[in-house]
N, C-alpha and C positions, 0 to 999 in steps of 0.2 A: 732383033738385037738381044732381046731376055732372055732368047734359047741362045744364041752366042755365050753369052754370059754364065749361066746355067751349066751348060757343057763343057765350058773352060775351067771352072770350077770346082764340079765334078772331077777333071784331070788331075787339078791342083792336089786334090784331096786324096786324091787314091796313090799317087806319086808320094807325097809327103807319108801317108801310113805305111805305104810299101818300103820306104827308105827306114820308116820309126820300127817298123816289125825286122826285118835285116839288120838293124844297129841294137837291136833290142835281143835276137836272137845269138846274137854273136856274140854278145858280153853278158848275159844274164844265163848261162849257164848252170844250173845244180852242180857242184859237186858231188859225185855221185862213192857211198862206201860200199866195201866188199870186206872181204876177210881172208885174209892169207895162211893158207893151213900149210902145216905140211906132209908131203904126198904119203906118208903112211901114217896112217889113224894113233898106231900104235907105236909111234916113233919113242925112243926110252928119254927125248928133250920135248916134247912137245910144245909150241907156241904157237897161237895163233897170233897174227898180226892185223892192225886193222889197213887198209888199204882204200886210197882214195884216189878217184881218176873224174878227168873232166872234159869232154870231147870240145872240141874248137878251141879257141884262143881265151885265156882267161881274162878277164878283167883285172883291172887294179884291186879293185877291192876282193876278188876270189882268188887273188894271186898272196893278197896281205894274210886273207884265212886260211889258204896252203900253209904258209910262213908258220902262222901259228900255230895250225896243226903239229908241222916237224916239229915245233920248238916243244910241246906238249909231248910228243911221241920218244923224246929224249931216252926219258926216265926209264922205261923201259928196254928200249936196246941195250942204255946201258946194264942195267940188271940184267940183259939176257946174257951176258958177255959170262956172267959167273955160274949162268945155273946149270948143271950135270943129270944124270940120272938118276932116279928117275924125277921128272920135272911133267906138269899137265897145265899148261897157262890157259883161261880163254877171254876172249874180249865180247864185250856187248858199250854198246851208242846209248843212250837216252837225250832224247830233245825235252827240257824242258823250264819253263819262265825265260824262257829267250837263251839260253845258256846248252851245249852241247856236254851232255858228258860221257866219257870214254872211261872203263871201266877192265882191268885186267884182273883175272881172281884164279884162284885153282889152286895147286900142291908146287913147291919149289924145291929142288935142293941144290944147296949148296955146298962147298968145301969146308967152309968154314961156321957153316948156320946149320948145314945138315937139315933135312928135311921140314915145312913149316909149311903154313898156311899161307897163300900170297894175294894179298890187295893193293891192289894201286886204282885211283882215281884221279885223271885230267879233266880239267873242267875247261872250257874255253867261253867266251862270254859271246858268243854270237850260233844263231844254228846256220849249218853249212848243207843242209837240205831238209825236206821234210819226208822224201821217202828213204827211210831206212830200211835196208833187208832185215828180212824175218831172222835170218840166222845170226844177226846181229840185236837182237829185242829181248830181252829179258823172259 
């Protein structure tokens, strides 16, 4: 009867971790970044863009961090809508004290600002992974 028990047990236990590791693999996903160049190095607009993808179905709470990513990544698009040649944007990630921040800097020009130095910083208050690409690292 105690190997009955024992065995059954056993089943309970590997069925329950096997359901917890598939319900845990399926929504605990990394957002994973890249960086979107464009296809010539020496393009007279240059921008990189930061770029975020996440394989399988996202969770609620990784779907709320997509959200706020776009809403951070605004500022940007919109400034790109103005800038001319010659323009060199690049972005870099930093994770740090719990807080993500995103970081666009380089040369910009403008019509109406004519050539400058460009920074912009988004901060978001959660990190959305811990492995960041190198090409994305300071």
């Amino acid at each position: 009867m105690n190997k009955k028990i024992i065995v059954i047990s056993v089943l309970v236990v590997l069925v329950l971790t096997g359901t917890g590791f598939a319900s845990y693999s399926r929504y605990n996903n990394d957002i994973k970044f890249g960086v979107g160049k464009p296809t010539d190095p020496n393009a007279p607009v240059y921008v990189e863009e930061l770029v975020c993808y996440c394989e399988g179905d996202l969770s609620e709470k990784q779907s709320e961090m997509a959200k706020k990513l776009s809403e951070a990544e605004k500022g940007i698009h919109e400034d790109m809508k103005n800038f001319i040649a010659p323009t060199k944007i690049t972005v870099k990630v930093e994770v740090k004290d719990g807080k993500t921040f995103i970081t666009y800097s380089g040369t910009a020009t403008t019509k109406t600002e004519g050539t400058k130095e460009y920074l912009r910083e988004e901060v978001v208050d959660f990190v959305f992974t811990k492995d960041i690409p190198e090409e994305l690292k300071d």
